[in-house]
C-alpha positions as CSV (number, residue, x, y, z in Angstrom):
1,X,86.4,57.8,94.8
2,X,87.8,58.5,91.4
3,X,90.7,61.0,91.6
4,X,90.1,64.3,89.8
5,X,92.6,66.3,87.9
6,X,90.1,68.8,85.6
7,X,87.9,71.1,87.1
8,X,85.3,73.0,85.5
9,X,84.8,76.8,86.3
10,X,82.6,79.9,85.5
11,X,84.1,83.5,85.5
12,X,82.2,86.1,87.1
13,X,82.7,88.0,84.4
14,X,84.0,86.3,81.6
15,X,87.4,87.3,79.0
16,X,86.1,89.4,76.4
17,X,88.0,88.5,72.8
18,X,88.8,90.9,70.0
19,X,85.8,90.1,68.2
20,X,83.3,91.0,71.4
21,X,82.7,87.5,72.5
22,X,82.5,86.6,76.3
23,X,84.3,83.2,77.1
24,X,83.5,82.2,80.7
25,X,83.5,78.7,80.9
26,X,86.5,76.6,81.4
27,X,88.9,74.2,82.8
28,X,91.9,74.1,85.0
29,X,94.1,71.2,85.1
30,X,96.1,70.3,88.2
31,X,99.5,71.9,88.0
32,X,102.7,69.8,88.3
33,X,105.9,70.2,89.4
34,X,107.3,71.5,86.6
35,X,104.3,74.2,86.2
36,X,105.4,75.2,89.0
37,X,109.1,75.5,88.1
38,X,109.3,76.6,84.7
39,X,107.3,79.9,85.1
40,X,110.7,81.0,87.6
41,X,112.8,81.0,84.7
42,X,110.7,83.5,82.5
43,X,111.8,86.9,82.3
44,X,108.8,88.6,83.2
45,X,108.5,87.0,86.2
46,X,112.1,87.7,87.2
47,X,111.5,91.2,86.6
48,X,108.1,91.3,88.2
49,X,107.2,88.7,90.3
50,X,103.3,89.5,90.5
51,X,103.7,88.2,86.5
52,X,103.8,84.4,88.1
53,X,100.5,84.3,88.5
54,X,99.7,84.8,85.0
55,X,102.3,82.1,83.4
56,X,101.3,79.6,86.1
57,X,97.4,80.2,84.8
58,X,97.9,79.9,81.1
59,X,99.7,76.8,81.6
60,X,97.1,75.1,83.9
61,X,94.2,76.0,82.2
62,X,93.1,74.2,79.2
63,X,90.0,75.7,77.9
64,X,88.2,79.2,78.2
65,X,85.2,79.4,76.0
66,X,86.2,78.4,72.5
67,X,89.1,80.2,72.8
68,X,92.2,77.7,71.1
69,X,95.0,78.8,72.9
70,X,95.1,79.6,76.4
71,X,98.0,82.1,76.6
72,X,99.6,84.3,79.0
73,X,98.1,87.8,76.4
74,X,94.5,86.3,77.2
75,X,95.6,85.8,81.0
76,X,97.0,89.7,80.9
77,X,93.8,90.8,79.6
78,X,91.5,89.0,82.2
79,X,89.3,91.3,84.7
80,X,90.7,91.9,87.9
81,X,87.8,89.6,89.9
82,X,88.2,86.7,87.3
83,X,92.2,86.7,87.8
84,X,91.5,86.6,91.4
85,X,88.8,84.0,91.4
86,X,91.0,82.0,89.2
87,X,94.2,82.3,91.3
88,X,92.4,81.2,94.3
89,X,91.0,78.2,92.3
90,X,94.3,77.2,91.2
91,X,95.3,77.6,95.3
92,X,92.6,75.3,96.3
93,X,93.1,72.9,93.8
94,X,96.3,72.0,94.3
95,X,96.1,72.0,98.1
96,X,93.6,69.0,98.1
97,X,90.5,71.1,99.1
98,X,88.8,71.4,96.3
99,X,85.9,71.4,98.6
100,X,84.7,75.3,99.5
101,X,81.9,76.6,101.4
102,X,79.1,79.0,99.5
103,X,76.6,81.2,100.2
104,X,73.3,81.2,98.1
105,X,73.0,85.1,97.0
106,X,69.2,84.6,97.1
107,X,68.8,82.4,100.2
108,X,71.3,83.2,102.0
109,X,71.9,79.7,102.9
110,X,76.0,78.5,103.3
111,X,76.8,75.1,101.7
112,X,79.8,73.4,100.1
113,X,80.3,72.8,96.8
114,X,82.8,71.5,95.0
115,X,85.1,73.2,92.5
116,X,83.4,71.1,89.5
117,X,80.8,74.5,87.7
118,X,81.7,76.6,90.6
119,X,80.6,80.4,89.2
120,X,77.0,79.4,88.2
C-alpha cells in the first residue's frame, strides 16, 4: 500500500474570492512537526488561541480552486461549515484514519470512504 500524504477535498460550500468565483476543490498535505510548532509562536494565536486553527490550515493546504496562495486572509474568510469540515479533515488525517464512515443523502445507506474527493 503506497503511503499517502495529499488528500483531495470538496467544500460544502466553497471560498468565495473578490472577483465572485467559488474555489471548492483542494488539497491538504500532511502536517509536520514543525506545522504544528511554528503557528505557537504567532501573535494571533498567542492572543487568541481559536486563531491556531487558521495558521495550521493555510500552511497544510496546498491548493483551493485556482487560488495561488493559500493564506491565513483566505482561511479567515472561509464559511463557518467549510472551516469545520476542514479542521476535522486536518484531525483525521494526521491521526492515521483517514478512513470515515458516510451516509448517502439519497439512499441513506452508511459506507466508508476515504478522505481522497470526500465532499462530492
Amino acid at each position: 500500500m503506497e503511503f499517502k500524504t495529499e488528500y483531495e477535498f470538496v467544500l460544502p460550500r466553497g471560498f468565495v474570492d473578490s472577483e465572485g468565483i467559488v474555489h471548492r476543490e483542494g488539497v491538504m498535505r500532511l502536517a509536520n512537526a514543525r506545522d504544528e510548532i511554528v503557528p505557537l509562536n504567532d501573535l494571533r494565536v498567542q492572543r487568541n488561541r481559536a486563531y491556531l486553527i487558521i495558521v495550521l490550515l493555510s500552511r497544510v493546504m496546498t491548493r483551493l480552486g485556482t487560488l495561488s496562495d493559500v493564506n491565513t486572509q483566505v482561511v479567515e474568510n472561509l464559511f463557518a461549515g467549510d472551516l469545520r469540515f476542514l479542521e476535522e479533515m486536518y484531525n483525521r488525517i494526521n491521526e492515521d484514519e483517514a478512513m470515515v464512515s458516510v451516509t448517502c443523502p439519497e439512499c441513506g445507506a452508511r459506507f466508508q470512504k476515504e478522505f481522497g474527493r470526500l465532499g462530492e
